[in-house]
GUTORTOR-495281 format. One record per atom (N, C-alpha, C): x, y, z; residue number from 1. Coordinates in steps of 0.2 Angstrom, whole numbers, plus 5000, padded with zeros to 4 digits. Example, Ala and Ser with C-alpha at 12.3 -4.5 7.8 and 13.67 -1.06 7.14 Angstrom:
<pts>
PT  east  north    up  seza
PT  5066   4972  5039     1
PT  5062   4978  5039     1
PT  5066   4984  5039     1
PT  5064   4989  5035     2
PT  5068   4995  5036     2
PT  5064   5000  5039     2
</pts>
This chain:
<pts>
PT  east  north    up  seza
PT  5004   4994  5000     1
PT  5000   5000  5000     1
PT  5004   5006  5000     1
PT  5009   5006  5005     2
PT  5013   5012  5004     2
PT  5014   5013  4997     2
PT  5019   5008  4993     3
PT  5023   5010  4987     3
PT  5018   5010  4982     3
PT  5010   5008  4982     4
PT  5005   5013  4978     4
PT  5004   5020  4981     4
PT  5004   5021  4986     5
PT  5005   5028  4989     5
PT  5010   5032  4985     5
PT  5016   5031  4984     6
PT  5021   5033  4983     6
PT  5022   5035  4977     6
PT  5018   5030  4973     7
PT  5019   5031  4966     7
PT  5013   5035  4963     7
PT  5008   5035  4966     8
PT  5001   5042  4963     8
PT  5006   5048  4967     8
PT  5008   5049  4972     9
PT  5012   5056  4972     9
PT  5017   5056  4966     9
PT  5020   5052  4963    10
PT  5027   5054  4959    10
PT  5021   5055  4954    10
PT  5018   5052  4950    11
PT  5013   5053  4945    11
PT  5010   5060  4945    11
PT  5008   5063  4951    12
PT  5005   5068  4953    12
PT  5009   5076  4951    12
PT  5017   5074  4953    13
PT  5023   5079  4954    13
PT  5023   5078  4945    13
PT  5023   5072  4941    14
PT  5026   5072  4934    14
PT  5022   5078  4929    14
PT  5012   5076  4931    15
PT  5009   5079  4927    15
PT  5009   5085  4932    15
PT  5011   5088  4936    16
PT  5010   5095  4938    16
PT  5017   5098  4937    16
PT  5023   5095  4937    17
PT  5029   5098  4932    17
PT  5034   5102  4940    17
PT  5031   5100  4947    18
PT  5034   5101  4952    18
PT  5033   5098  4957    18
PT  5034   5101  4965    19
PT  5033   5097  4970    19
PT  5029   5103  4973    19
PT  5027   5108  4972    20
PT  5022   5114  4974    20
PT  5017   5112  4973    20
PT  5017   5113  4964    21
PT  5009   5109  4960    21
PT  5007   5107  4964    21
PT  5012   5098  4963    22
PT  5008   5094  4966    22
PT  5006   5092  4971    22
PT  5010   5099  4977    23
PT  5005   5097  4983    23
PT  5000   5100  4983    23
PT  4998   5105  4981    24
PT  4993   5110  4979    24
PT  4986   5105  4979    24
PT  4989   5101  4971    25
PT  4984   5097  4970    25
PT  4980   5089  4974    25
PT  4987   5088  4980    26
PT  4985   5083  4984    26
PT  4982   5084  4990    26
PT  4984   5091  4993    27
PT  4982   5092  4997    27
PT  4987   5091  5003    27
PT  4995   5091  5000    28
PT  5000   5089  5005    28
PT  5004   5096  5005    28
PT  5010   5095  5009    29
PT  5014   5100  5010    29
PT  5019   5098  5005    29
PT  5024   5103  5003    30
PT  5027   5103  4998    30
PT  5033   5094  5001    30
PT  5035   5098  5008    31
PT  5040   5094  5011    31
PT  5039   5086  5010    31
PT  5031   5086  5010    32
PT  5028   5077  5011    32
PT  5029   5076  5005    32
PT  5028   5078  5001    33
PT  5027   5076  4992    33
PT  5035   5073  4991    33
PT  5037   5080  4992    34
PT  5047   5077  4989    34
PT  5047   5070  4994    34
PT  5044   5068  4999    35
PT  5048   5063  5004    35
PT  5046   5057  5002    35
PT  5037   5057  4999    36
PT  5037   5051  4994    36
PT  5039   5051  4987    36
PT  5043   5055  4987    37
PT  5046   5054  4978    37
PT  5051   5050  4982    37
PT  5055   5053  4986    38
PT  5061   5050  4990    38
PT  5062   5044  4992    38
PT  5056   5040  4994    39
PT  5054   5035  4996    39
PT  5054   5030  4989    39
PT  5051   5033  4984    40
PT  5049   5027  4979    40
PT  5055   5027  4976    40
PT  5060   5031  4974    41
PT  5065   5033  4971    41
PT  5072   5028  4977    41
PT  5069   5026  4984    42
PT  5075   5022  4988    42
PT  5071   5014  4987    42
PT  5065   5012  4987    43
PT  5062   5009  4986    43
PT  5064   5004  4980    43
PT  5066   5009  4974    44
PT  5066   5007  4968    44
PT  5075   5008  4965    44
PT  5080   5009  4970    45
PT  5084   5011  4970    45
PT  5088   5017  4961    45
PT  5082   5017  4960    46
PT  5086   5023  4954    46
PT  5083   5030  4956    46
PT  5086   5035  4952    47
PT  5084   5041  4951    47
PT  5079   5042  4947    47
PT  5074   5047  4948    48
PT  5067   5044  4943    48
PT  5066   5054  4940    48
PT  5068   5057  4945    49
PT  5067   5065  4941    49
PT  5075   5067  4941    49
PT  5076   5075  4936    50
PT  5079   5079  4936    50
PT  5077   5083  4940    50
PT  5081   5088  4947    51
PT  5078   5093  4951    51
PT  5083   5099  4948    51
PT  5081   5104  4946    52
PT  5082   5109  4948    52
PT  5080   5117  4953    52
PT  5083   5121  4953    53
PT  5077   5125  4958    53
PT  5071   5128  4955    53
PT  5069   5128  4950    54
PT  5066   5129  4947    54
PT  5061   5125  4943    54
PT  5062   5118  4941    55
PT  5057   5112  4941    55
PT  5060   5107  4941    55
PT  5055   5100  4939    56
PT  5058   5093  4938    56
PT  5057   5090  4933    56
PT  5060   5085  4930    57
PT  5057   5083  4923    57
PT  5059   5076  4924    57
PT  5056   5073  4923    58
PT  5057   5064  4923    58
PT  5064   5060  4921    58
PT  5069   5057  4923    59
PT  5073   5055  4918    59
PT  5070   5049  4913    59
PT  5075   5046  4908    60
PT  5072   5041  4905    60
PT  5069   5037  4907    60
PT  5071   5034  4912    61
PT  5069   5028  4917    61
PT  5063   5030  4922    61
PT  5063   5037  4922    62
PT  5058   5039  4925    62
PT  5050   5041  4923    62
PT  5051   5042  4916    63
PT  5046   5043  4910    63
PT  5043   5037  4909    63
PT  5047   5031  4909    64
PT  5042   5024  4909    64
PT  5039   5022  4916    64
PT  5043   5024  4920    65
PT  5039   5022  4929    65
PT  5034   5027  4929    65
PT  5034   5034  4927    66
PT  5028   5039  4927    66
PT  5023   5035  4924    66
PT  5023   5030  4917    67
PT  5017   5027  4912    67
PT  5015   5022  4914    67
PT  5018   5019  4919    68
PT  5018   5013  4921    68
PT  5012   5014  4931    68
PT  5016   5020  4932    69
PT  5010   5022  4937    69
PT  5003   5026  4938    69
PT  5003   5029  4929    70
PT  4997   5030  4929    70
PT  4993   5025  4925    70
PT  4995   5020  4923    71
PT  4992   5014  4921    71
PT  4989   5011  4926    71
PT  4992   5010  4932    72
PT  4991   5008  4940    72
PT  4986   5014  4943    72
PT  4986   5019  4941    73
PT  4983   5023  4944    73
PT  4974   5021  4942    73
PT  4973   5021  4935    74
PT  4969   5018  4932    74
PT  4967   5013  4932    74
PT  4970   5007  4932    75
PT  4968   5002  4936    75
PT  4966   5001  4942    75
PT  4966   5005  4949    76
PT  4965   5006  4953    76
PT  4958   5010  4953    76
PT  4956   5013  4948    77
PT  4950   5018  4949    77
PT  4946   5013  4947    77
PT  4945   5008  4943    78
PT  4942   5004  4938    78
PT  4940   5000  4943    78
PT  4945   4996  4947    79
PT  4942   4992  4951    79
PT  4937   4997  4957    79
PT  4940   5000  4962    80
PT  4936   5006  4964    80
PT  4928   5007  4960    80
PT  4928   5008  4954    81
PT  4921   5009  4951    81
PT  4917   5002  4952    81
PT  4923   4998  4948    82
PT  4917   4992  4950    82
PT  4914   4990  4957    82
PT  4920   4989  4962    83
PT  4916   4989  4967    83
PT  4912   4992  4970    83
PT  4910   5000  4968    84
PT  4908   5003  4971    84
PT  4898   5001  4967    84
PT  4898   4998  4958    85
PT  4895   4997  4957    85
PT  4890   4989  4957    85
PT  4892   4987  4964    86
PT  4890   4981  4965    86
PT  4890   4981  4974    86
PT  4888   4985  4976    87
PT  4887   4987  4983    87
PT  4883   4992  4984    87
PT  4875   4989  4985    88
PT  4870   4992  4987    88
PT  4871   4998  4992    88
PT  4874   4994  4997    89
PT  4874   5000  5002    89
PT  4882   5002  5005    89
PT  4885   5007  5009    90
PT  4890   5010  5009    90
PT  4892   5004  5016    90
PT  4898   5003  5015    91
PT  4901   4998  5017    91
PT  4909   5000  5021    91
PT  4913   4997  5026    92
PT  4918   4996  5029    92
PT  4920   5006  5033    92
PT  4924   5008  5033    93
PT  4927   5010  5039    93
PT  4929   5018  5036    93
PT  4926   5025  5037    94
PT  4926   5030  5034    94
PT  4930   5033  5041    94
PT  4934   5037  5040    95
PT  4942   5040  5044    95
PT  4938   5047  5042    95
PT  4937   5051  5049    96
PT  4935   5057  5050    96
PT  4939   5064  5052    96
PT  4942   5070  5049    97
PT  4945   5074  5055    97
PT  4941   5080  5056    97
PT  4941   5083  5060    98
PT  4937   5089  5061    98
PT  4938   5094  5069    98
PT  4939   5098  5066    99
PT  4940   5102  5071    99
PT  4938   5102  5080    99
PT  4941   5103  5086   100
PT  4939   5102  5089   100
PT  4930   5102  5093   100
PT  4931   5107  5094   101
PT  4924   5110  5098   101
PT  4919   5110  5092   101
PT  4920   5110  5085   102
PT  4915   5108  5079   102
PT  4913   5102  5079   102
PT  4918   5096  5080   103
PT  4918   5089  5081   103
PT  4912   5089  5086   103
PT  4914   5093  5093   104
PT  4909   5090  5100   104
PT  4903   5093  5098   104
PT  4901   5098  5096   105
PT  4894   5102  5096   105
PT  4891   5099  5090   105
PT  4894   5099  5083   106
PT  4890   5100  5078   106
PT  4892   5093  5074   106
PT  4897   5089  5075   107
PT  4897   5081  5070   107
PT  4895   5077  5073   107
PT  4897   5078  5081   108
PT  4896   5071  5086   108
PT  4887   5070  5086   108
PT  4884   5075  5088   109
PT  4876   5073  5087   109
PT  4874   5068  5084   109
PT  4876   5070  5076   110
PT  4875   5068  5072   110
PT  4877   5061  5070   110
PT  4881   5059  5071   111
PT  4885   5052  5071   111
PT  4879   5046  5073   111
PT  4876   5044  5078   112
PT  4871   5041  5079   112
PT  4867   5042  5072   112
PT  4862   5046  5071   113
PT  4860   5044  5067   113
PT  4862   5042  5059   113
PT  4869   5044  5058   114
PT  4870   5042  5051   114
PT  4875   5034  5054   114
PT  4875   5031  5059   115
PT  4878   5026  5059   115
PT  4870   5020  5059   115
PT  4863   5025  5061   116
PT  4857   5019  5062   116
PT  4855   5020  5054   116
PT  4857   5024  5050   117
PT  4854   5023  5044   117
PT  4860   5018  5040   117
PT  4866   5020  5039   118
PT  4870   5015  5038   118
PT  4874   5007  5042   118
PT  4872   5005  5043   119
PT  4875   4999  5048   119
PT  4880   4997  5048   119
PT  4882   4997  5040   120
PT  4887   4994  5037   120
PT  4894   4998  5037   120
PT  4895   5004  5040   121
PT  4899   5009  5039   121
PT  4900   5012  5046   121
PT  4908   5008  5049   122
PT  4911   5012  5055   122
PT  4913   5018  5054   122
PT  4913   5024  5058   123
PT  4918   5028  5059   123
PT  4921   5029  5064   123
PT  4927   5033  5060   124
PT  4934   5033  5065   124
PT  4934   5041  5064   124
PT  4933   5043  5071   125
PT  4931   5052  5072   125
PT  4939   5056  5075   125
PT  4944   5057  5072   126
PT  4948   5061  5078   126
PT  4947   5069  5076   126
PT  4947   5071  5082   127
PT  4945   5080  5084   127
PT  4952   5082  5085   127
PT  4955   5087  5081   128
PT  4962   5089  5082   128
PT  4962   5096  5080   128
PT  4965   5103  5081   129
PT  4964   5111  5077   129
PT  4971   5112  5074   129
PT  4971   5104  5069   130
PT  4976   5107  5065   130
PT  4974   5105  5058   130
PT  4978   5108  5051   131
PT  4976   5105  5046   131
PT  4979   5100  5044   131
PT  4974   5093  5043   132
PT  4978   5087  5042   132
PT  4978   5084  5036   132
PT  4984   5082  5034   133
PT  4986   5079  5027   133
PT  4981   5073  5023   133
PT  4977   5075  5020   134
PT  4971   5068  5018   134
PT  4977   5062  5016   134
PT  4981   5063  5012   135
PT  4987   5056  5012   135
PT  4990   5054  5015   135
PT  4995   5060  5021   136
PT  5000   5055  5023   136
PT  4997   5054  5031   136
PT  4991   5056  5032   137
PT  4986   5056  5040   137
PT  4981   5051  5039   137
PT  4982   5048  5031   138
PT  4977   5044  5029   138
PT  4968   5044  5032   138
PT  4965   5051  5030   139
PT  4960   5053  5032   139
PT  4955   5054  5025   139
PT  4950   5049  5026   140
PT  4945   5051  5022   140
PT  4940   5057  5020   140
PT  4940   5061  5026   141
PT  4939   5066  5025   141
PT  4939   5071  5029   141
PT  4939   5078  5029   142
PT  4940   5082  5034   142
PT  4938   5088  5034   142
PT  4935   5092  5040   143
PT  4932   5095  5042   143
PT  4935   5103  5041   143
PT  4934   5106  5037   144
PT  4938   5112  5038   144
PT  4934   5121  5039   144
PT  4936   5124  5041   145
PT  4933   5130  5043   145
PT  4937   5135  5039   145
PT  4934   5139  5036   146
PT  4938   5143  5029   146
PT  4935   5148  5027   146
PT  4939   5153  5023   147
PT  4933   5157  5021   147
PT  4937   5155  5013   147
PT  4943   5153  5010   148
PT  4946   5149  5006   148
PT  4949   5143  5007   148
PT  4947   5139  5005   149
PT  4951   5133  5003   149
PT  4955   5133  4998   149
PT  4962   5127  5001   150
PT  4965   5127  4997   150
PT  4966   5124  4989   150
PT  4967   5124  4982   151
PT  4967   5121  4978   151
PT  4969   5115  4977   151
PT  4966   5111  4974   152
PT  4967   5102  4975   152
PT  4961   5099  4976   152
PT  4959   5100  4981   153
PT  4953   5098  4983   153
PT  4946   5099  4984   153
PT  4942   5093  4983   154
PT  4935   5094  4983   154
PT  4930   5096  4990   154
PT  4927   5098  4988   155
PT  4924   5100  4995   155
PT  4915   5101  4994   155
PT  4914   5101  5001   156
PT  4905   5102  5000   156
PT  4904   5107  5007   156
PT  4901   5111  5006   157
PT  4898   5115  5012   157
PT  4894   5112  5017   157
PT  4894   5114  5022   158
PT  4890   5110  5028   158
PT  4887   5116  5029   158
PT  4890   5119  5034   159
PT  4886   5127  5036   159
PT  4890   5132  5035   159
PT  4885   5139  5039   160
PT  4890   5145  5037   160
PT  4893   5145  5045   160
PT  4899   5148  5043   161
PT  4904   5150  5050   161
PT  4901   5159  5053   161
PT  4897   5159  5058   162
PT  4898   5165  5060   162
PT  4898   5167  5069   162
PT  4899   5174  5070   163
PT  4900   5174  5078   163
PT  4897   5179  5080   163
PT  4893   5176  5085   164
PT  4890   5178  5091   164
PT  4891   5181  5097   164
PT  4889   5186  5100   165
PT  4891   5186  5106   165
PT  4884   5185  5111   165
PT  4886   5181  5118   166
PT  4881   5180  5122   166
PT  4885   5179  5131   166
PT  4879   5179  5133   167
PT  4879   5180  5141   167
PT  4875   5177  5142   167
PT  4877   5173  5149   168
PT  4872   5171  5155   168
PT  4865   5177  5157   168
PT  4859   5174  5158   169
PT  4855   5178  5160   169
PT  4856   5181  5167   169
PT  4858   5179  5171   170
PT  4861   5180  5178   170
PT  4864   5187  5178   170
PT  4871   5186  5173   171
PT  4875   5193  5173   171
PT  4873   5197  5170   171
PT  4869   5197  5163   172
PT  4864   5201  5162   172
PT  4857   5207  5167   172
PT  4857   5203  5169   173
PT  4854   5205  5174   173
PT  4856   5209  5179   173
PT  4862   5206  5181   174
PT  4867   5212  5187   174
PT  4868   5217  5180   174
PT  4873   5218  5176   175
PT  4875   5221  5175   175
PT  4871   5225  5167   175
PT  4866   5223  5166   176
PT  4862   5227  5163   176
PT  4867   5225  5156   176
PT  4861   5225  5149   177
PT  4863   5221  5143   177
PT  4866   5227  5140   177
PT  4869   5228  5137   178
PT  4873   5233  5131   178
PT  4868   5235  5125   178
PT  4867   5242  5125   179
PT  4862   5242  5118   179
PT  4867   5244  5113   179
PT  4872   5246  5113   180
PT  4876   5245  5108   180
PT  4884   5244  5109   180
PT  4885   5243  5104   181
PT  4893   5241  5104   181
PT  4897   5244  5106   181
PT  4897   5252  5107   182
PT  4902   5255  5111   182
PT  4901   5251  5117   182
PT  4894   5250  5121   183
PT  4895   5250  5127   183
PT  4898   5242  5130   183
PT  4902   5237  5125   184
PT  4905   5234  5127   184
PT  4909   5233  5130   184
PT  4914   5241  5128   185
PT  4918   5241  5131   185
PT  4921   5243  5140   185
PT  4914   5243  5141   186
PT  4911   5244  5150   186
PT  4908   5237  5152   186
PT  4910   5229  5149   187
PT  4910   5225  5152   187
PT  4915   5220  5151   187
PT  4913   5217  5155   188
PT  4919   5210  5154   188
PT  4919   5205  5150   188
PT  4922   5207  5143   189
PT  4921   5200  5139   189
PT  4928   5197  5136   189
PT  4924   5191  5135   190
PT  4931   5186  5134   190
PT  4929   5184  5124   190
PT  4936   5179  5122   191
PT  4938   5182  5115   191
PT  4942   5176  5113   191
PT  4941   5171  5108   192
PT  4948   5167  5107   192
PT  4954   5171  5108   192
PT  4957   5168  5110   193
PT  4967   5171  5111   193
PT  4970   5169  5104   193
PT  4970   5166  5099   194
PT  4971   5165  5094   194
PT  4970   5169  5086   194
PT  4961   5170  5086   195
PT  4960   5174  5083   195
PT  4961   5180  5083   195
PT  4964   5182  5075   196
PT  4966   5187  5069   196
PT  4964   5194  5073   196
PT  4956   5193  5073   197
PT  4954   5202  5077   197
PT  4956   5203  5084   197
PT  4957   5197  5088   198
PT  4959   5198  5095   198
PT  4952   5204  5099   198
PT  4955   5209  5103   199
PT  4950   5210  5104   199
PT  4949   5219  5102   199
PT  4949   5219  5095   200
PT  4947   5224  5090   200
PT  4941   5223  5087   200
PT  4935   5222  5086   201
PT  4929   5222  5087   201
PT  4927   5225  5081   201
PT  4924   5223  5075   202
PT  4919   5225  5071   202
PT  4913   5223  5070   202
PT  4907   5227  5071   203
PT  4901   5226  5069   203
PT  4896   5232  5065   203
PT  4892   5227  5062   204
PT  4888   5232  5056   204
PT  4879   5231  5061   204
PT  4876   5234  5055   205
PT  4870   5233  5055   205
PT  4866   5236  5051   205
PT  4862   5237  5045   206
PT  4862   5237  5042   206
PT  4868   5240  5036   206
PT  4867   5246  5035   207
PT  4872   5251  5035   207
PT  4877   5256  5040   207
PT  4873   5254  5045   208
PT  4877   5256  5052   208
PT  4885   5251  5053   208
PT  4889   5256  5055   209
PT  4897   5250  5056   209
PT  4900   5253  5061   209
PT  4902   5248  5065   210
PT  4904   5252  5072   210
PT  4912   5247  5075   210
PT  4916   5249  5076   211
PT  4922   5248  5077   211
PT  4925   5249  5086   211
PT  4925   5244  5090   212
PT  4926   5246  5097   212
PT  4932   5242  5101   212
PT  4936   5241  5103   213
PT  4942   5240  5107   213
PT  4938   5237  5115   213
PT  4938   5229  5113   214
PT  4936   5227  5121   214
PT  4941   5224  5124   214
PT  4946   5227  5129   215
PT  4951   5223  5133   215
PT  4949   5218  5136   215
PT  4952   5214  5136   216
PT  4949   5207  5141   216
PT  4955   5204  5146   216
PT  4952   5201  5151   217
PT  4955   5201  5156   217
PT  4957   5193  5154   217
PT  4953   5190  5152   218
PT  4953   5181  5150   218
PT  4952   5180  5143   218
PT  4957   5178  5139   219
PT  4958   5177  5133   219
PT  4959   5167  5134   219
PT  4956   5163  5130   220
PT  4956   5157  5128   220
PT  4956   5155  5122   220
PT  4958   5149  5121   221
PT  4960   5147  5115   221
PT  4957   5142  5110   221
PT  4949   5140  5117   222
PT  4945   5135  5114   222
PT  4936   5139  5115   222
PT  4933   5140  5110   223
PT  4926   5142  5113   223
PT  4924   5137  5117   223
PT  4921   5131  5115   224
PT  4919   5129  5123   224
PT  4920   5131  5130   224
PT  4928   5133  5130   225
PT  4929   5135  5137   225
PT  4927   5142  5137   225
PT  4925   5148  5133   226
PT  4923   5152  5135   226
PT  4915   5152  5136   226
PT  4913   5145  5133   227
PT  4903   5146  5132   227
PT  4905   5146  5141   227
PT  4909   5142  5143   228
PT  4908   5139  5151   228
PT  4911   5144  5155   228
PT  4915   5146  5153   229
PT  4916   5153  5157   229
PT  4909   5159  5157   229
PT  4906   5157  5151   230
PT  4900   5166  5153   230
PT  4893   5162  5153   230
PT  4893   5155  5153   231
PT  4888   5152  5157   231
PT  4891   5152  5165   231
PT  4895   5152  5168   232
PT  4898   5154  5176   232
PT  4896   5161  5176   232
PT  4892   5167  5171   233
PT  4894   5171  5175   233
PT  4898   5178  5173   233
PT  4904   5175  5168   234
PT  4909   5178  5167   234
PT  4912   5183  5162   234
PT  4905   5186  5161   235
PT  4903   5190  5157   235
PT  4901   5190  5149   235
PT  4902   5193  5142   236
PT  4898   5192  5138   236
PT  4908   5188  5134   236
PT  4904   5183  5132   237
PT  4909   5179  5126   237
PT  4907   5180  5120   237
PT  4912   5180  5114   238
PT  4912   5179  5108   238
PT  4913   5173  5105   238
PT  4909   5169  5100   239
PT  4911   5163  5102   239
PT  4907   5160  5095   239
PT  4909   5155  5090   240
PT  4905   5154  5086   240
PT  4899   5152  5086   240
PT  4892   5152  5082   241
PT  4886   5150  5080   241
PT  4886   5142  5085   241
PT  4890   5141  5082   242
PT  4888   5134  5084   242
PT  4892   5129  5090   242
PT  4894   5135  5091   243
PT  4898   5133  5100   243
PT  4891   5134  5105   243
PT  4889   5139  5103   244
PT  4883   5143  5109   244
PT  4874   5140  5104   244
PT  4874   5137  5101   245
PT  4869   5135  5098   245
PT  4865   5128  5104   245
PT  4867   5126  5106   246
PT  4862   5121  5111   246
PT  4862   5126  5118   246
PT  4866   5129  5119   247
PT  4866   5134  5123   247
PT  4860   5139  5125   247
PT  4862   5141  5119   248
PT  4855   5148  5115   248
PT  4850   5142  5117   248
PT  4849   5139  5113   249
PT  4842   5134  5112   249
PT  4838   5133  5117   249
PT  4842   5131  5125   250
PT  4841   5128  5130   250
PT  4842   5135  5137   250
PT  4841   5140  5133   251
PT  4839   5147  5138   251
PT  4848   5147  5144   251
PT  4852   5144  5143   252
PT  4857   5145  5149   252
PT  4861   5150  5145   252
PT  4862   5153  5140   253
PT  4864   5160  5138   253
PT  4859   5163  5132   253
PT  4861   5170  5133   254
PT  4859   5176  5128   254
PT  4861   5178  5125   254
PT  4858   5178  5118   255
PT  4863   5182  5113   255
PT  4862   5190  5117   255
PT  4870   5195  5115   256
PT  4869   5199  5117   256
PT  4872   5203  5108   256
PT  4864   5212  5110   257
PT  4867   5214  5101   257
PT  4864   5209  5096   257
PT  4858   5208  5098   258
PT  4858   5204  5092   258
PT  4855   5203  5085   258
PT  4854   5212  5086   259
PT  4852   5215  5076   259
PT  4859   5218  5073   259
PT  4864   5217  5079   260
PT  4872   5218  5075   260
PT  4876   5210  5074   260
PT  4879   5212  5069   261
PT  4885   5205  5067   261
PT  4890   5208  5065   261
PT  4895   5200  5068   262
PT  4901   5200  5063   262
PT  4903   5202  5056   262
PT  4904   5205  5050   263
PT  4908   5205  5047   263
PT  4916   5203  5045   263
PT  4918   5202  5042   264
PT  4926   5202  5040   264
PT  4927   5205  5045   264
PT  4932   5200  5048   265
PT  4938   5191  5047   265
PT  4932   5188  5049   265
PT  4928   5190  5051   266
PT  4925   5184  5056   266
PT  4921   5178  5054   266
PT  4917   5179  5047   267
PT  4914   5175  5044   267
PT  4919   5169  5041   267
PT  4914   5164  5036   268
PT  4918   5160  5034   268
PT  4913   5153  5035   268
PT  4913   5148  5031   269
PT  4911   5141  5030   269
PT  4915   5135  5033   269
PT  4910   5131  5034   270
PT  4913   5124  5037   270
PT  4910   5120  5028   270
PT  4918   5117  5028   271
PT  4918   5112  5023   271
PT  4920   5104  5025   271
PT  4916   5102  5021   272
PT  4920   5095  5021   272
PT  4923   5093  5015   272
PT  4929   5092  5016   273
PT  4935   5091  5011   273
PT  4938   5085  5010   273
PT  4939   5082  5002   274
PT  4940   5077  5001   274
PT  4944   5076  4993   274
PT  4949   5071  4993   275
PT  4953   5071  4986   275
PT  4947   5071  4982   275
PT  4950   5074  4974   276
PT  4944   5073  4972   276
PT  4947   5069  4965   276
PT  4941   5065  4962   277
PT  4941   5061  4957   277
PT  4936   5058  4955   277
PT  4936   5052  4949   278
PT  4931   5053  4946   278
PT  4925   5049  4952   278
PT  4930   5044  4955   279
PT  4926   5037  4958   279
PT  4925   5039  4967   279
PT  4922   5043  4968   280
PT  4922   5045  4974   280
PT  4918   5039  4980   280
PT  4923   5035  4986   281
PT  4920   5028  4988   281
PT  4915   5032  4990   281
PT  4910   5026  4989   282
PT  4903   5025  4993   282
PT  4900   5027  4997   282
PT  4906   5026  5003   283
PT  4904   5028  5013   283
PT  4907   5033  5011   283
PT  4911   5038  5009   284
PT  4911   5045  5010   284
PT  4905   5050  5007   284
PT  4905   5048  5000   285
PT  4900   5050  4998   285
PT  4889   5050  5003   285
PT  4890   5046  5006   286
PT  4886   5044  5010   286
PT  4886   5048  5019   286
PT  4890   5049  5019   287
PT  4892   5053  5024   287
PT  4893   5060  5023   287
PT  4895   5061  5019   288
PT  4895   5071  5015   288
PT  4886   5070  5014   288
PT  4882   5067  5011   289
PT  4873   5070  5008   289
PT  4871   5068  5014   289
PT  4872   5065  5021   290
PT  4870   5063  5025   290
PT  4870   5070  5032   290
PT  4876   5073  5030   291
PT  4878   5079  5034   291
PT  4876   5085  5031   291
PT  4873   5085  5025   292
PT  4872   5091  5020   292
PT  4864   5090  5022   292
PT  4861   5084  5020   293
PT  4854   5084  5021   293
PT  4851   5085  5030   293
PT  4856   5084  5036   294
PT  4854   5087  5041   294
PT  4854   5091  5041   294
PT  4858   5096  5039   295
PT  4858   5104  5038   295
PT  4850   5106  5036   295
PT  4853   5104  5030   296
PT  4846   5106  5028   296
PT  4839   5107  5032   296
PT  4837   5099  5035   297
PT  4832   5100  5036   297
PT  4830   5100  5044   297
PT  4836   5106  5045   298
PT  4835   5112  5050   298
PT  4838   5107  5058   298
PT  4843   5101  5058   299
PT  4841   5100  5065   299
PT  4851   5100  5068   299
PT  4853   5108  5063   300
PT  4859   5107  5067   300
PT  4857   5118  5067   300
PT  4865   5116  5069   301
PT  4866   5126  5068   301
PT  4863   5129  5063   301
</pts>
């Protein structure tokens, strides 16, 4: 399995004329791509490209291993088709990544019912906040938040990414709700510590747009910890849709401002992202229209 691994990357670098291209188009880092050409190139013990800094070109013996790998490559989608066309229903072990606190809130729900519609189809769910390589993390598909993705790959929209601000009704109440965004800056709020705007603050409303400076005493780096800090009390959080969505739902916080929104940086989509090609297996495809037709018929964020 590796040294077909090995070999759709070298095939990959040949017809994209580099090692950038082609991780563009795979979905790798430049560094991972050179490391499997490196691999089939020690495997195979010859040299199979010319490198210079500027590109690469196949040598002789490398030109027949590139036609020989896309013949394999070919052969491998063919088989792929067939058996995806004598398989009723979606079958064996789909490999999931996705974001942390998106994973707990807004996929794990969901996993029940798409495992009692499917029976035939385990998943394997890791929650991680980094971006993971679909080949060399061997991950079938993966969960990503963007307002661009990168080239290479196929993707489908789940939801829209946006952020909210809310509070406990408790502190609300001591401290009275803010009617506008200036007056934010007369209370206690908290903020990822990681995100772009930190606590420089823009919201619109219609045509109205207001720009405010909240210092914050607690900066965190996971929204779930902050829903949990301004469910304690801790004053007003900013925190994705769909961190504070069971929460909103279930009266333990308020949306605070809530004829004002985010605008840029703060928007952006949840995708599901995946190689793309012509013979897409079965259980992923069944798991991407499974995930899009919850959306749809309203019983997620």
């Amino acid at each position: 399995m590796e040294l077909l691994r090995e070999m759709a990357v070298y095939a990959q670098v040949v017809d994209s004329g580099g090692f950038s291209a082609a991780a563009r188009q795979l979905g790798l880092t430049t560094s991972a791509t050179s490391r499997h050409v490196a691999r089939l190139e020690g495997q195979l013990g010859v040299r199979l490209l010319h490198r210079t800094t500027r590109s690469v070109a196949p040598t002789e013996l490398g030109q027949q291993v590139y036609a020989a790998c896309k013949r394999m490559l070919g052969s491998a989608q063919e088989v792929q088709a067939l058996a995806g066309s004598y398989s009723a229903q979606p079958t064996g072990v789909i490999r999931v990544s996705a974001p942390v606190v998106f994973g707990q809130t807004w996929l794990a729900p969901r996993l029940p019912g798409f495992c009692a519609r499917f029976p035939e189809v385990d998943v394997r769910l890791t929650l991680i906040d980094r971006k993971v390589d679909l080949i060399e993390d061997g991950v079938d598909l993966a969960i990503r938040i963007a307002r661009e993705l990168a080239p290479g790959l196929a993707a489908r929209p789940l939801c829209a990414m946006r952020y909210v601000l809310v509070a406990a009704p408790g502190y609300l109440a001591t401290h009275g709700a803010p009617e506008t965004p200036e007056q934010l800056a007369a209370h206690r709020c908290t903020h990822l510590g990681y995100a772009p705007f930190g606590d420089d603050w823009t919201l619109q409303r219609d045509e109205a747009r207001a720009r405010v400076r909240v210092p914050a005493r607690v900066t965190i780096n996971n929204s779930a910890a902050i829903l949990a800090l301004v469910e304690a009390g801790g004053g007003i959080g900013l925190v994705p849709e769909f961190t504070a969505h069971a929460a909103l739902r279930d009266g333990r916080v308020q949306q605070v401002l809530p004829d004002w929104s985010f605008g840029e940086p703060y928007t952006g989509a949840v995708h599901a992202v995946y190689l793309p090609g012509k013979h897409l297996p079965l259980k992923v495809r069944a798991f991407i229209d499974y995930l899009v037709a919850a959306r749809e018929e309203g019983e997620g964020a």
